[in-house]
Kinemage of the C-alpha trace (Angstrom):
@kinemage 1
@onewidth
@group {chain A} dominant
@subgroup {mainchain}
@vectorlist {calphas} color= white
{ca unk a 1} P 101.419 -25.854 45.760
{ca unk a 2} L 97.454 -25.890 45.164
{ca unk a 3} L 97.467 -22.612 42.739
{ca unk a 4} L 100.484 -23.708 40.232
{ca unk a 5} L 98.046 -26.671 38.873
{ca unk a 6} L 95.018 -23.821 38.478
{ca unk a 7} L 97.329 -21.327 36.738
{ca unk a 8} L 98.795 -23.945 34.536
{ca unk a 9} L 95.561 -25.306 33.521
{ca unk a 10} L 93.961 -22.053 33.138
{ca unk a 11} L 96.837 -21.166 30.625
{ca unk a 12} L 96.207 -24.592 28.733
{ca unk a 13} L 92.468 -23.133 28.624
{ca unk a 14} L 93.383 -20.044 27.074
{ca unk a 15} L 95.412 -21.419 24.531
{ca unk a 16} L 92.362 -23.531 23.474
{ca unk a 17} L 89.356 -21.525 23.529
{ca unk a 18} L 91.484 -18.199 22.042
{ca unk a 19} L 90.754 -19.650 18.830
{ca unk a 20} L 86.999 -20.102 19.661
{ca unk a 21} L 86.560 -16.491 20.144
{ca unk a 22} L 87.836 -15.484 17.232
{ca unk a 23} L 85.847 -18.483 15.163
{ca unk a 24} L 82.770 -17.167 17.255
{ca unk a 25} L 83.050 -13.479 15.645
{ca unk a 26} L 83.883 -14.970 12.006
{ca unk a 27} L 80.683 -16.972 12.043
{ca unk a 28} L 78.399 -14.199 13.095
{ca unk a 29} L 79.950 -12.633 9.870
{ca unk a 30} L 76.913 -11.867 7.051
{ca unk a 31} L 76.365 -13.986 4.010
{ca unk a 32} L 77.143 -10.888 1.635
{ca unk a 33} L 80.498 -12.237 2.862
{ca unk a 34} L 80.762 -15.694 2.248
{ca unk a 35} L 77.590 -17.301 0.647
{ca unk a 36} L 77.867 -20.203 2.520
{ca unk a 37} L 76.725 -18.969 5.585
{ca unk a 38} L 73.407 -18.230 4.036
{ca unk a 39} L 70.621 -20.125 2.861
{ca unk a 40} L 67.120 -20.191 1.048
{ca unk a 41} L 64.567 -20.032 4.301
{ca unk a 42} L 62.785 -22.988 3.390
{ca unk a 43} L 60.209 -23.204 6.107
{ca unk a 44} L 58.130 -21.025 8.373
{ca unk a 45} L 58.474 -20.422 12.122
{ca unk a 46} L 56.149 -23.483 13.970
{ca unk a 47} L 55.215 -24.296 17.495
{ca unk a 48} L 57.145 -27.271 17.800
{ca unk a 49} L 60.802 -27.682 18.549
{ca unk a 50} L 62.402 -29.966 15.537
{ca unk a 51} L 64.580 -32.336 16.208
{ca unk a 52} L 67.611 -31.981 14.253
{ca unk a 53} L 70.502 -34.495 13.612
{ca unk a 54} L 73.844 -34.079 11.977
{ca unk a 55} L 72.257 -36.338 8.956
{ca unk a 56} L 69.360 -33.848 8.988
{ca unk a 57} L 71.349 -30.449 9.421
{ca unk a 58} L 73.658 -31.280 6.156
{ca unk a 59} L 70.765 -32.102 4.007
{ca unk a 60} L 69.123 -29.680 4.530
{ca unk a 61} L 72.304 -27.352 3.671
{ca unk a 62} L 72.740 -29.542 0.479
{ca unk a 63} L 69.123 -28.297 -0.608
{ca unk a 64} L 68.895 -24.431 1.043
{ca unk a 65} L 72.208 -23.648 1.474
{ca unk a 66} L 73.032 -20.144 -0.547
{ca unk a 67} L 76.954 -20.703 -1.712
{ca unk a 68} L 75.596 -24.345 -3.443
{ca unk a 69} L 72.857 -23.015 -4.956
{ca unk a 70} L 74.749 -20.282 -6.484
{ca unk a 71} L 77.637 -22.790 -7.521
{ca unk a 72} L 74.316 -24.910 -9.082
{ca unk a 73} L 73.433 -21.867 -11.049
{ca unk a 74} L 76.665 -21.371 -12.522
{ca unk a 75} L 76.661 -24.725 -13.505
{ca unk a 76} L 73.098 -23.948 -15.278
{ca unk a 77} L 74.373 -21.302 -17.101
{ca unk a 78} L 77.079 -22.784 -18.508
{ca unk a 79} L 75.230 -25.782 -19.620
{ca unk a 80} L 73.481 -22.855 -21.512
{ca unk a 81} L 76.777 -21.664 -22.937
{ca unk a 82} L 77.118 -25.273 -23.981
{ca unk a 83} L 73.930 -25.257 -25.802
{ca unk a 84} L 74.629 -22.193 -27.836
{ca unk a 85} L 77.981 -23.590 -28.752
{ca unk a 86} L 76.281 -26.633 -30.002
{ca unk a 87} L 74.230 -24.383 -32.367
{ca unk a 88} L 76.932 -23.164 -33.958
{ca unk a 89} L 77.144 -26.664 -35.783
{ca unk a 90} L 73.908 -27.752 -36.448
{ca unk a 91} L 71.859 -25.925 -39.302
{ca unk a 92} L 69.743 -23.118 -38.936
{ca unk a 93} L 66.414 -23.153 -40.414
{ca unk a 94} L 64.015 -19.944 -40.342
{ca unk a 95} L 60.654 -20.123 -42.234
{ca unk a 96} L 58.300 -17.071 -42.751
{ca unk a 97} L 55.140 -15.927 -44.441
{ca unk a 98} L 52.986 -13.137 -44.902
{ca unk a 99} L 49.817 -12.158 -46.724
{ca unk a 100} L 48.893 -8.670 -47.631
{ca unk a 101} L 46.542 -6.135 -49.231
{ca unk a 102} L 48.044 -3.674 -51.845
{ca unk a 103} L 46.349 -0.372 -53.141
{ca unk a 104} L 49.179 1.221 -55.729
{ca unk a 105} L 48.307 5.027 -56.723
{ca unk a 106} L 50.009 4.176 -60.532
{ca unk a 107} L 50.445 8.115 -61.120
{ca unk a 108} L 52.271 8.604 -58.292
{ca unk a 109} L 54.798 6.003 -59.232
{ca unk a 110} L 55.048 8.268 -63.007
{ca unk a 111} L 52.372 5.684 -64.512
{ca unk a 112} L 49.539 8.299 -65.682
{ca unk a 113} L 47.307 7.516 -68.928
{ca unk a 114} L 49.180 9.973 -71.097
{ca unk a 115} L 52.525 7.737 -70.766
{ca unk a 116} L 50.485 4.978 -71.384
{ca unk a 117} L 49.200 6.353 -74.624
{ca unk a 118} L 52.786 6.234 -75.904
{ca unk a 119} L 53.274 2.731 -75.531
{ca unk a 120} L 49.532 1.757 -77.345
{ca unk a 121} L 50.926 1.285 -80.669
{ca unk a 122} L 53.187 -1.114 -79.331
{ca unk a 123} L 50.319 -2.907 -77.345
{ca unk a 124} L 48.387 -5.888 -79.476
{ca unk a 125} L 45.270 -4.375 -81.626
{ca unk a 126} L 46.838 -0.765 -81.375
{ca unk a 127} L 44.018 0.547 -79.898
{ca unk a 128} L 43.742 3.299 -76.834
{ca unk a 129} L 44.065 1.673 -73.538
{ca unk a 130} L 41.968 1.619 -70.757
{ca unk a 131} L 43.872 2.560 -67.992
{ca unk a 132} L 43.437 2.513 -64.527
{ca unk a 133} L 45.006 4.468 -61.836
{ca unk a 134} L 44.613 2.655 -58.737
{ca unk a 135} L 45.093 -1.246 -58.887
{ca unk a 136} L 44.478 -3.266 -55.989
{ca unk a 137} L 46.234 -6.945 -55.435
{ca unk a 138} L 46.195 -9.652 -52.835
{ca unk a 139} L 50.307 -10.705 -52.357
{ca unk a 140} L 51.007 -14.091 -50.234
{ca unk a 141} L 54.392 -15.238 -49.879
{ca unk a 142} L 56.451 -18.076 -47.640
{ca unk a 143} L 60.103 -17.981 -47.582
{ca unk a 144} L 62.680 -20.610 -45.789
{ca unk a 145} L 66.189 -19.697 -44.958
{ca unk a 146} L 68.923 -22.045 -44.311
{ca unk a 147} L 72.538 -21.174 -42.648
{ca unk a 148} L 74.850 -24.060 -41.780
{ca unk a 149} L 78.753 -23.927 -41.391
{ca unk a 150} L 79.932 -26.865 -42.655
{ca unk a 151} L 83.955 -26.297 -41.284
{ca unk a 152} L 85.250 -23.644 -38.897
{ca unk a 153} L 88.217 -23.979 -37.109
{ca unk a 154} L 87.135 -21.462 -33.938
{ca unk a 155} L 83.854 -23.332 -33.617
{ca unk a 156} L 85.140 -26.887 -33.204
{ca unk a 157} L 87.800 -25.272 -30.716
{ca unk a 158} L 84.643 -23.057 -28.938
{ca unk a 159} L 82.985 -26.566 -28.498
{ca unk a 160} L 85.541 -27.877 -26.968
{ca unk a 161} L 86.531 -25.323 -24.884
{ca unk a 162} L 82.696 -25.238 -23.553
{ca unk a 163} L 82.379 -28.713 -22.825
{ca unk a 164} L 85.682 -28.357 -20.249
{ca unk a 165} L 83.747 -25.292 -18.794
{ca unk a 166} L 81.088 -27.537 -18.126
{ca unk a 167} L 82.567 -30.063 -16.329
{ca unk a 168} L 84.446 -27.676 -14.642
{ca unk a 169} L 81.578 -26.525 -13.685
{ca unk a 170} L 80.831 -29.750 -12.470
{ca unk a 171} L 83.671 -30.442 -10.294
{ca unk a 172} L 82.995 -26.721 -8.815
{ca unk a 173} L 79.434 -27.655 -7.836
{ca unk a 174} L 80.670 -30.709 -6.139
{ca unk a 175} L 83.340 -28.604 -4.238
{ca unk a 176} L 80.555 -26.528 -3.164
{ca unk a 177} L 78.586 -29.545 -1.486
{ca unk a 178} L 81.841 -30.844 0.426
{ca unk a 179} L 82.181 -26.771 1.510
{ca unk a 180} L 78.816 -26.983 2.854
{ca unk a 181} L 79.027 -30.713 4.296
{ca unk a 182} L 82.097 -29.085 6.113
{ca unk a 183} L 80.573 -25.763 7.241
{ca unk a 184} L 77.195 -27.329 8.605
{ca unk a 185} L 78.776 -30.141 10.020
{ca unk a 186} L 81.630 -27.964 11.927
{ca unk a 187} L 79.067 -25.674 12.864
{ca unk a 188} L 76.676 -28.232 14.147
{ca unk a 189} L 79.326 -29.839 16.075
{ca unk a 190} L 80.327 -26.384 17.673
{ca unk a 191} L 77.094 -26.172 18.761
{ca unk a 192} L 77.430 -29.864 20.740
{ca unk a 193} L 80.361 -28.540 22.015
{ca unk a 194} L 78.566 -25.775 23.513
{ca unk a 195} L 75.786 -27.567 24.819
{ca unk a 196} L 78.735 -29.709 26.765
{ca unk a 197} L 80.172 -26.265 28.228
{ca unk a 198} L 75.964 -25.389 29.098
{ca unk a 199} L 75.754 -28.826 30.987
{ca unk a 200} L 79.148 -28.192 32.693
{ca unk a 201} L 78.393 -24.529 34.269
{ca unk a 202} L 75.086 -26.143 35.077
{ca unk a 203} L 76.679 -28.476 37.039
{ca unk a 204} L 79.612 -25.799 38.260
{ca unk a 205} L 76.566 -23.625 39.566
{ca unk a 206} L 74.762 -26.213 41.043
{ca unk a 207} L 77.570 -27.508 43.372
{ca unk a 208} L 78.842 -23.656 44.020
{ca unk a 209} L 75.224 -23.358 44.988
{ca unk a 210} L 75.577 -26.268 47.338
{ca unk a 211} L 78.854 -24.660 48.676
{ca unk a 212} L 77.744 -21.265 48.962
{ca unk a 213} L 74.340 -22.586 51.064
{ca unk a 214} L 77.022 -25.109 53.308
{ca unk a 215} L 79.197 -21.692 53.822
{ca unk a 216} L 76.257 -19.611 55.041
{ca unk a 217} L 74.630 -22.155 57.506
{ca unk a 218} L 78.383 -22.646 58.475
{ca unk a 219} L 78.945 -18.855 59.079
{ca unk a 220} L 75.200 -18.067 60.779
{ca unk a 221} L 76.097 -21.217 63.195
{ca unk a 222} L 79.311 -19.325 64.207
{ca unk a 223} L 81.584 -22.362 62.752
{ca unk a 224} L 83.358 -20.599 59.907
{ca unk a 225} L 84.767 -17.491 59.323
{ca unk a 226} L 82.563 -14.937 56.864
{ca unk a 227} L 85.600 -15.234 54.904
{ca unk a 228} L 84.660 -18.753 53.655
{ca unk a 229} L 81.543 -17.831 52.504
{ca unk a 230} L 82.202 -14.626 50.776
{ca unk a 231} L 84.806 -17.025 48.538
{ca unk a 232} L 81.629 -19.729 48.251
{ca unk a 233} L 79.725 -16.862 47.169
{ca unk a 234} L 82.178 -15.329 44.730
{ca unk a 235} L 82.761 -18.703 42.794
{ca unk a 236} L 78.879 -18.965 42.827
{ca unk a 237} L 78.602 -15.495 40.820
{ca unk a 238} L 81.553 -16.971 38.714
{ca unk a 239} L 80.215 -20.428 37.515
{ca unk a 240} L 76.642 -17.898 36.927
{ca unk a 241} L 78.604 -16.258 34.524
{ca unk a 242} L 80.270 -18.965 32.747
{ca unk a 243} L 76.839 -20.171 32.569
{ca unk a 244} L 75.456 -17.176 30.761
{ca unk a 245} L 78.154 -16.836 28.564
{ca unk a 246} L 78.195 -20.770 27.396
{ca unk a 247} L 73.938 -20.300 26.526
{ca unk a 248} L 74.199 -17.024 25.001
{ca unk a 249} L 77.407 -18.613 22.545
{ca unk a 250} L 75.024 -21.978 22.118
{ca unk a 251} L 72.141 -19.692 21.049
{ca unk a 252} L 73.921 -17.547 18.737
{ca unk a 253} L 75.619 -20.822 17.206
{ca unk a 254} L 72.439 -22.531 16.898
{ca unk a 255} L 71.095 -19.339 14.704
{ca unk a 256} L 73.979 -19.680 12.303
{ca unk a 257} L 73.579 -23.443 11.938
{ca unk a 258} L 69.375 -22.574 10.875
{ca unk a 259} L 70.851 -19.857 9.000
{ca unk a 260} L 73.346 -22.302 6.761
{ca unk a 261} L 70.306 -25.015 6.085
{ca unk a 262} L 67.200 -23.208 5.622
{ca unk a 263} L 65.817 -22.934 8.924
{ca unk a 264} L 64.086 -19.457 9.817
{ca unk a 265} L 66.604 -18.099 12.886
{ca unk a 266} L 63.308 -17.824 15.338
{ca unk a 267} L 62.845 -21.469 14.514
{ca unk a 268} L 63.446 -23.803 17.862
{ca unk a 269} L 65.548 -26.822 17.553
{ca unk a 270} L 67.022 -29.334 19.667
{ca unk a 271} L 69.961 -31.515 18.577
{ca unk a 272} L 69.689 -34.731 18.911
{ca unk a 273} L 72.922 -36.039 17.954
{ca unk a 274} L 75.830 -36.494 20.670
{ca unk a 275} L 79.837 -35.590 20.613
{ca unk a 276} L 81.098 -38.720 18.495
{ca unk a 277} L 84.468 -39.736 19.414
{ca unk a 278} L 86.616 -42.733 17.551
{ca unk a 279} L 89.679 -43.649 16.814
{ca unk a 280} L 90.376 -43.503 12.878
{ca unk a 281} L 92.494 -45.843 11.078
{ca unk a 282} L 95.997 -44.652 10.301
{ca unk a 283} L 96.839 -43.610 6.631
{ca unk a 284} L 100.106 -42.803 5.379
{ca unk a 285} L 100.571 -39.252 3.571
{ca unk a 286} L 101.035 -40.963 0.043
{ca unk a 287} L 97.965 -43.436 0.745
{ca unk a 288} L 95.810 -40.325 1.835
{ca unk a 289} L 97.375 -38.180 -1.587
{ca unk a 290} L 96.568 -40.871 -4.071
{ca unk a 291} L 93.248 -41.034 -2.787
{ca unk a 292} L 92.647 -36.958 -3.192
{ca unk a 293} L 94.321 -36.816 -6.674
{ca unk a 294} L 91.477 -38.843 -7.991
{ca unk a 295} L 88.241 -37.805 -5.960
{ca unk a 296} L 89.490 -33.681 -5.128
{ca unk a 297} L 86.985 -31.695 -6.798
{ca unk a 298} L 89.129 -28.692 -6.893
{ca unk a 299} L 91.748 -30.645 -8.339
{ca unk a 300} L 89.466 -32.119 -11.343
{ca unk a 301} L 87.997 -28.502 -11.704
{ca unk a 302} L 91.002 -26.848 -12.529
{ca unk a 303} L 92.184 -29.948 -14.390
{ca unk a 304} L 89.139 -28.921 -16.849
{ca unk a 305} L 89.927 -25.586 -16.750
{ca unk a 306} L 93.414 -26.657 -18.403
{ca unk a 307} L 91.614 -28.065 -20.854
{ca unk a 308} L 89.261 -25.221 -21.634
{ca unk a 309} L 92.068 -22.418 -21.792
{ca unk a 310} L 93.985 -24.962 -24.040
{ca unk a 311} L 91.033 -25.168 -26.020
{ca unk a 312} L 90.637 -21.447 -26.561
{ca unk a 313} L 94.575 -21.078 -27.187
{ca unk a 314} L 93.157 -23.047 -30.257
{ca unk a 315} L 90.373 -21.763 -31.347
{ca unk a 316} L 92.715 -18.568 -31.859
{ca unk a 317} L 95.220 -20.078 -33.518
{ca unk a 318} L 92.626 -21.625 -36.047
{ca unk a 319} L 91.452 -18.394 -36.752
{ca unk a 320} L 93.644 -18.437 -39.920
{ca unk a 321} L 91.937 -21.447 -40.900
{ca unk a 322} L 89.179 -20.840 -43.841
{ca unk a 323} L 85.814 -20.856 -43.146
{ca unk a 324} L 83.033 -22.942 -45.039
{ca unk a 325} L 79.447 -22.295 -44.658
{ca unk a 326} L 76.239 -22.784 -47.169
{ca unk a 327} L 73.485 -20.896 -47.354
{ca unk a 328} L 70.057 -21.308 -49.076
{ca unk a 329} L 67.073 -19.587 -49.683
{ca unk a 330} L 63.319 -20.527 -51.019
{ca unk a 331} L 60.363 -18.500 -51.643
{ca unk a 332} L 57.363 -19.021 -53.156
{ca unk a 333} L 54.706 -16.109 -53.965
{ca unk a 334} L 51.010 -15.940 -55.136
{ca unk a 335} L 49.435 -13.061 -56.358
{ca unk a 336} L 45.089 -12.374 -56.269
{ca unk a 337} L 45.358 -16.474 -55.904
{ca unk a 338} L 46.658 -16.973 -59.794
{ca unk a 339} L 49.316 -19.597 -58.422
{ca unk a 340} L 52.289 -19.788 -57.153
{ca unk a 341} L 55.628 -19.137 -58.428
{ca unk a 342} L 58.433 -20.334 -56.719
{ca unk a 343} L 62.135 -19.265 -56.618
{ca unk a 344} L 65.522 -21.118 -54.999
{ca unk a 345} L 68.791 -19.879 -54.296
{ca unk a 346} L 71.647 -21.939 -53.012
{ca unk a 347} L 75.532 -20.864 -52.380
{ca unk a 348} L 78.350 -21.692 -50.397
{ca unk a 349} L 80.921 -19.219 -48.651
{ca unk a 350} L 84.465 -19.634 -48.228
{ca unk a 351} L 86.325 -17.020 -46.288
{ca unk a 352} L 89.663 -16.501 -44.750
{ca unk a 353} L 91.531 -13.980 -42.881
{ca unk a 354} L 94.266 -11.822 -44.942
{ca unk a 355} L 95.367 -8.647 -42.957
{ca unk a 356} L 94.479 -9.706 -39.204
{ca unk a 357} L 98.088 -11.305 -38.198
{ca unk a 358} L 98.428 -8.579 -35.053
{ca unk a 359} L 95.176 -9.049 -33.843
{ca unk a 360} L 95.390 -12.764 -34.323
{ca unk a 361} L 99.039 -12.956 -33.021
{ca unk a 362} L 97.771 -10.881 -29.915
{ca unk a 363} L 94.780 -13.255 -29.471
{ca unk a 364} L 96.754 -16.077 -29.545
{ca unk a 365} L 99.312 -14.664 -26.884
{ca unk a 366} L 96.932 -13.671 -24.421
{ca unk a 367} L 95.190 -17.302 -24.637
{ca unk a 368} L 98.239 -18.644 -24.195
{ca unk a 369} L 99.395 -16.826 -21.698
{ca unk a 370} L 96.083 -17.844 -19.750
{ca unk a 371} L 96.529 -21.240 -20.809
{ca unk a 372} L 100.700 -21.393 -18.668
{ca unk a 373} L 98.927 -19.462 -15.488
{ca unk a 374} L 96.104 -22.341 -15.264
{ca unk a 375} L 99.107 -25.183 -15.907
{ca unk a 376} L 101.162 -23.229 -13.203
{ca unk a 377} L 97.835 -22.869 -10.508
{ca unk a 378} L 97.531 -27.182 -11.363
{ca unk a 379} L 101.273 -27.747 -10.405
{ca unk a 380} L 101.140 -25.673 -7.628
{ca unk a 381} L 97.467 -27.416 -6.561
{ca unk a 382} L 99.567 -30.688 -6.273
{ca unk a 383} L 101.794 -29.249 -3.850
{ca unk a 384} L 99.438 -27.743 -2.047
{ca unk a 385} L 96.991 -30.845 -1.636
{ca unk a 386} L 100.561 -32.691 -0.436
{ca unk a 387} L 100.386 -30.345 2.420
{ca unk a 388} L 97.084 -29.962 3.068
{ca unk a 389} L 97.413 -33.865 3.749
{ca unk a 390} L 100.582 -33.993 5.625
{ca unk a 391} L 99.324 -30.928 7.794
{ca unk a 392} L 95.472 -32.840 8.669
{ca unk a 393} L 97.674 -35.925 9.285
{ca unk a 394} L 99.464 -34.130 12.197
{ca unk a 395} L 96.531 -32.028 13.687
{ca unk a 396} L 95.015 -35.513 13.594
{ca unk a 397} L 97.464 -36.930 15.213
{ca unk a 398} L 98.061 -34.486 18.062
{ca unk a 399} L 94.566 -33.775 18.770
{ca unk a 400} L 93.503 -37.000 19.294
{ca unk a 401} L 96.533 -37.135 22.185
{ca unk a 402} L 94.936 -33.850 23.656
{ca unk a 403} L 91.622 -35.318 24.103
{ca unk a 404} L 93.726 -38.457 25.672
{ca unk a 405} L 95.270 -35.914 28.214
{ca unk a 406} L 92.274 -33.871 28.467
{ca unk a 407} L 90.559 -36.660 29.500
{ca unk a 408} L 93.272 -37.543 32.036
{ca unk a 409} L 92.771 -33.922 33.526
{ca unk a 410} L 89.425 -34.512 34.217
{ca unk a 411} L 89.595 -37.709 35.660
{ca unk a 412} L 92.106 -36.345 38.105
{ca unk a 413} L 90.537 -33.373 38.543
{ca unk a 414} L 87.157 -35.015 39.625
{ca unk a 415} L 89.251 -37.473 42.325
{ca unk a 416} L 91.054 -34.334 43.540
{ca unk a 417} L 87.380 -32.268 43.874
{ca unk a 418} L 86.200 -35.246 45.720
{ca unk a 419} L 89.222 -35.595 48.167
{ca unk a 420} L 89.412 -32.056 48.609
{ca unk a 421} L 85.194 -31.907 49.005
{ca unk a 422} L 85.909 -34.813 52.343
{ca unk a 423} L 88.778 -32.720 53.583
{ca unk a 424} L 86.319 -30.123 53.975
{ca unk a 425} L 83.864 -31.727 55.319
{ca unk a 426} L 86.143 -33.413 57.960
{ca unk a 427} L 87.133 -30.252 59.027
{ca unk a 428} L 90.535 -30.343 58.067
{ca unk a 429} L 91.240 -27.575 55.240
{ca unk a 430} L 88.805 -24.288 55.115
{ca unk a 431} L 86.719 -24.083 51.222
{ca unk a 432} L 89.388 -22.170 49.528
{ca unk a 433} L 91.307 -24.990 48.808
{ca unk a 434} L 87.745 -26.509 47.571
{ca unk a 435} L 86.908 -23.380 45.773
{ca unk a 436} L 90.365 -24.205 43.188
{ca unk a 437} L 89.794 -27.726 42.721
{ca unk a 438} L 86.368 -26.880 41.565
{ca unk a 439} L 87.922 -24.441 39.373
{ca unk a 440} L 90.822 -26.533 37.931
{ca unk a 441} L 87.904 -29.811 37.299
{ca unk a 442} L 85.688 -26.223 35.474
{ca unk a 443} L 88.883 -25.504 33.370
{ca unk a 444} L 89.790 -29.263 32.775
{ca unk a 445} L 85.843 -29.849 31.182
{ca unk a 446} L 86.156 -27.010 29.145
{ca unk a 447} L 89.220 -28.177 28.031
{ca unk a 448} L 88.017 -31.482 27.430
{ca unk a 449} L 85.144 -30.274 25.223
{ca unk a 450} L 86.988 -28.262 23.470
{ca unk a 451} L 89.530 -30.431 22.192
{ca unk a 452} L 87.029 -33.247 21.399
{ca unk a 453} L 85.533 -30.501 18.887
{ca unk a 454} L 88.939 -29.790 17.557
{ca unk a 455} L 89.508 -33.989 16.954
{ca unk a 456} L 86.766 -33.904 15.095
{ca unk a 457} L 87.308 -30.878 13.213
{ca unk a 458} L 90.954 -32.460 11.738
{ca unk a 459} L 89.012 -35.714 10.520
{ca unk a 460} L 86.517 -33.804 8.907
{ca unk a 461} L 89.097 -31.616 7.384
{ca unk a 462} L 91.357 -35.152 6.384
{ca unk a 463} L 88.242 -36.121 4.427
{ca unk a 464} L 88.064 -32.869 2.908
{ca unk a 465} L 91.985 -32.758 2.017
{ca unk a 466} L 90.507 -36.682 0.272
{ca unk a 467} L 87.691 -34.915 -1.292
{ca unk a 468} L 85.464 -37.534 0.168
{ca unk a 469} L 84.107 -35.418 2.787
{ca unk a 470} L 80.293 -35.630 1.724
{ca unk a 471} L 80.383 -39.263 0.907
{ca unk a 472} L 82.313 -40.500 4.117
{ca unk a 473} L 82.001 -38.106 6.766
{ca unk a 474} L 80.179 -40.495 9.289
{ca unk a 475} L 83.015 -42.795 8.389
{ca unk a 476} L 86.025 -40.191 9.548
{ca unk a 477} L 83.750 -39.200 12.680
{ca unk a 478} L 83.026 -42.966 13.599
{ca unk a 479} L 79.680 -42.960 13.478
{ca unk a 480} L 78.746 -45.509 10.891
């Protein structure tokens, strides 16, 4: 009757902490994977152990953490983009100038003194000429150019298509900070979670300890059996090893969380911040969806990326519209200082294409083309944030009735260790009974923990479904 409680709880157990295995192997995984497990090291190693809170730990992933910054960069470069798009309407002005020494050999450009003879007669006075072979000159010029396109059809669209890149762009970088907000803060939490399971096995070895002395004084004064106190010091060895196992998963955890904000991995740290646990307000699905169609970033990102592709479909199909552009030119040149002489050119271009229908028709497919698949990825976005919502609504839902229940177990658990612990002191029942109600209260903690963690995992993923995960996630937890 005793063992059908254990087995059934230790099944409960398994079912919970199966997925922490696997979630313990995925975040070990390297950045090269997923940049947001990475960060800029933003400190050295120091003496001192710093205090860390959940506040702390996602700042400093907002600032360090790899996957933003590169989402940042993007965002840099295509404000670049933007720039160079923006040239493409305003004027271009180039000026230059140069001064130079010239030595011309005359007879080796076919000027020699006998070819100059023949043109004497022609020259005023008639007379022979005094010719020289080499001349020498001093030549300064300055020249300005001038370029603008007054009207093209693929430029306007090209604007327009990089200011939706931009603030899809934006919306991306924004993504990236609730993606970090969420990975620190689910990682941080983990790690409270583990420091739970390090204070229960603690506690486990501690009274096995007790147990296991109690059995040995019991078995040296002839009392009990050596049977009891080979069990007391089997469970002993046991609760030792669910104590190893919880510190060495606490201390690999605690590496990843430094590893996700900046902190150097040899860095100590002690967090200061506790398990929260609250009750959140009940939303209904369509309250919940209304609030993420207007503040998901993902969903304004590829709502900009619409626009973009629709802008490039028509900066294609304006390709058959002409071209207008103006162009100018002024120079002015001085030679051996004897004043300047300037000169001016102005002219304006109209062009248009005549044979490029294929190529334009094939442009103009393949834009549009990309234009439907971004339209298709929005609708299907929509239904996809429905059921992100409805799905966090019920993991919500049902967790918080597991930590209910959990905490149930442990409540009973503890009253049946303590009944069981007088029973065996009386004299009445021998430790093995003791030795499973120690185990089912182990197995009810651990269960306890663990779904605690999961609770607050599905209200941090409810404000991510909202896309108000950054700005509000001491509000889901309950903290503030």
């Amino acid at each position: 009757m005793r063992r059908a409680p254990l087995l059934a709880l230790g099944a409960a157990a398994a079912l919970v902490c199966a997925p922490v295995a696997a979630r313990a192997q995925s975040v070990n995984a390297s950045s090269a994977t997923n940049p947001y497990w990475g960060s800029v090291t933003a400190q050295p190693v120091t003496g001192e152990t710093l205090k860390l809170s959940l506040d702390d730990a996602v700042q400093r992933g907002l600032k360090n953490n790899l996957g933003l910054r590169e989402a940042e960069d993007n965002e840099k470069a295509l404000h670049g983009e933007q720039n160079q798009a923006l040239q493409e309407f305003l004027p271009t002005i180039t000026a230059s100038g140069d001064t130079k020494y010239a030595e011309n050999d005359l007879v080796a450009f076919g000027f020699s003194p006998s070819v100059a003879e023949k043109f004497s007669s022609h020259l005023p006075g008639g007379g022979p000429v005094n010719f020289a072979e080499i001349t020498r000159d001093n030549l300064t010029e300055g020249r300005a150019h001038l370029d603008w396109t007054l009207f093209s059809g693929p430029v306007i669209a090209g604007w327009r298509a990089a200011g939706a890149a931009v603030r899809a762009s934006y919306f991306a970088k924004m993504s990236a900070r609730g993606e970090v907000v969420q990975q620190v803060a689910t990682i941080y939490l983990r790690s409270i979670a583990d420091q739970s399971e390090v204070e229960n096995a603690r506690a486990q070895v501690a009274e096995a300890q007790v147990l296991f002395d109690h059995a040995h004084e019991e078995h040296l004064a002839g009392t009990v059996a050596n049977l009891d106190e080979l069990r007391a010091q089997v469970e002993l060895q046991t609760q030792q090893q669910s104590e190893i196992a919880a510190e060495n998963q606490l201390a690999k955890d605690l590496i990843q969380l430094k590893r996700e904000i900046g902190i150097d991995p040899g860095q100590s740290i002690e967090l200061t911040d506790r398990a929260p646990y609250s009750e959140l307000a009940g939303q209904t699905p369509e309250e919940v969806m209304a609030i993420a169609y207007q503040d998901r970033q993902d969903y304004q990102n590829l709502k900009n990326q619409a626009v973009e592709f629709k802008a490039v479909h028509s900066a294609y199909r304006s390709q058959r519209l002409p071209t207008l552009s103006f162009t100018g030119n002024y120079a002015e040149t001085a030679v051996d200082g004897a004043g300047a002489r300037g000169n001016f050119t102005a002219f304006g271009t109209i062009k248009f294409p005549i044979f490029r229908e294929a190529g334009l028709r094939g442009n103009e497919d393949a834009s549009l083309a990309q234009m439907q698949a971004v339209n298709n990825q929005l609708a299907d976005l929509r239904g996809h944030i429905d059921q992100q919502v409805r799905s966090a609504l019920l993991d919500l839902a049902a967790n918080k009735k597991l930590v209910e229940v959990a905490r149930s177990n442990v409540d009973l658990a503890t009253q049946a260790l303590g009944d069981e612990t007088d029973r065996v002191k009386a004299g009445v029942d021998d430790n093995l009974p003791l030795v499973e109600a120690q185990a089912v209260l182990a197995t009810a903690q651990t269960i306890l923990v663990e779904s605690l963690y999961q609770y607050n995992l599905s209200k941090l993923a409810l404000a991510r479904s909202c896309g108000v995960l950054e700005q509000q996630y001491r509000v889901y937890l309950g903290e503030k």
